[in-house]
C-alpha positions in Angstrom: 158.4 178.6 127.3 155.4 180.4 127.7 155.4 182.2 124.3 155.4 178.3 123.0 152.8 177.4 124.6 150.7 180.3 123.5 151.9 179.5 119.6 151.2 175.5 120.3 147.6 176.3 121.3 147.2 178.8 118.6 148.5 176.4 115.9 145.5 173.5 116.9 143.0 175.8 115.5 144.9 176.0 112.2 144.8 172.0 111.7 141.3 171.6 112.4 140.0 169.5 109.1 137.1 167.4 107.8 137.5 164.5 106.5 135.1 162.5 104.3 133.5 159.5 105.5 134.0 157.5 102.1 137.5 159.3 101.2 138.1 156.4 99.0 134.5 156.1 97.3 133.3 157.7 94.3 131.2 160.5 95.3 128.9 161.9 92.8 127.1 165.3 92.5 123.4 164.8 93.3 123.8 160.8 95.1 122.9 160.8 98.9 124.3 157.7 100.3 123.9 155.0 103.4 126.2 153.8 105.9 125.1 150.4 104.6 126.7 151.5 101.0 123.7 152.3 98.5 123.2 155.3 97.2 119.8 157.2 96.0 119.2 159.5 93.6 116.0 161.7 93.8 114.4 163.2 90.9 110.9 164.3 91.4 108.6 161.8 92.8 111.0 158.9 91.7 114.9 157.9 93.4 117.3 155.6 91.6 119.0 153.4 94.0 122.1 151.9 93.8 125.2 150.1 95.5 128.3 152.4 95.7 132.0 151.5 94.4 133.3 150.5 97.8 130.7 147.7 97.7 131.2 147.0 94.5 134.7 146.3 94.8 134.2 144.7 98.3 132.2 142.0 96.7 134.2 141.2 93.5 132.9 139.0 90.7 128.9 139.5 91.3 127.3 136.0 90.2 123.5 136.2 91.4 121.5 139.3 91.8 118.0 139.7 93.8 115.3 142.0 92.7 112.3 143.1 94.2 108.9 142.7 92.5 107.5 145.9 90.2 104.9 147.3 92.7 106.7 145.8 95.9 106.5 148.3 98.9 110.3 148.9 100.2 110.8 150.7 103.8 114.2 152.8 104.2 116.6 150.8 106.3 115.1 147.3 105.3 116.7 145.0 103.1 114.7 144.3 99.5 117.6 142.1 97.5 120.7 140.8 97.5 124.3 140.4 95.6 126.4 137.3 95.8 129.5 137.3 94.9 132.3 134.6 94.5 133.5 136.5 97.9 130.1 136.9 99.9 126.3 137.8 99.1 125.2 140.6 100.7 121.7 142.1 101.4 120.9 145.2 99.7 119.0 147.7 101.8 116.7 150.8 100.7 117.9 154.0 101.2 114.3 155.6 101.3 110.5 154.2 101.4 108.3 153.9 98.5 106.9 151.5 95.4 108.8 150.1 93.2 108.5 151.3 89.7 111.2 149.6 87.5 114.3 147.4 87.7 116.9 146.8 85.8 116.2 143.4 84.2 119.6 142.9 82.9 121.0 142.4 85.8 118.8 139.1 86.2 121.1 137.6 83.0 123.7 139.0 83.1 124.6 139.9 87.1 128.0 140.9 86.2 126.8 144.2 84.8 126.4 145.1 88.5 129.9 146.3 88.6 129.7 148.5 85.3 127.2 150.7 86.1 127.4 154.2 87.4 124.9 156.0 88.8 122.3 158.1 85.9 
């Protein structure tokens, strides 16, 4: 009995494994993302931000999207838009602090579009 309890003990350290906390997201090269479910993507002084597949397909049929302003200020953590759905609307929070240079005018028309793009 004591020879199985010396293999038991032995064995735990053999099914030590990580596990990812979206396993079912998406995850692309290069994309840091939130617990809240955006992702960022840095590249130089500028970061694309997005929402990630899991809240994508938690929302469903997007029917309204907010915006920010060109030239708002946006603090990491706070919320600077939102996406309704037919499901919910839910805020949409900044990954990372900065000015905002662009947005995607599209999606003001045409909201839907939300759930066809992937990140650049």
């Amino acid at each position: 009995m004591g020879c199985r309890q010396l293999w038991a003990s032995r064995a735990v350290s053999y099914l030590r494994i990580s596990v990812s906390h979206r396993p079912f997201s998406n995850v692309v090269k290069d994309l840091k993302y939130a617990d809240s479910h955006e992702w960022v993507k840095v590249d130089g002084n500028s970061a694309t931000v997005g929402i990630t597949d899991h809240a994508q397909d938690h929302l469903g049929d997007v029917v309204y999207v907010e915006l920010p302003e060109v030239g708002a200020t946006v603090t990491q953590g706070d919320s600077f838009g939102a996406v309704e759905s037919v499901k919910a609307t839910s805020d949409v929070n900044s990954p990372v602090s900065g000015k905002v240079i662009e947005v995607n005018q599209e999606l003001n028309t045409s909201p839907a579009l939300l759930s066809k793009l992937k990140p650049l």
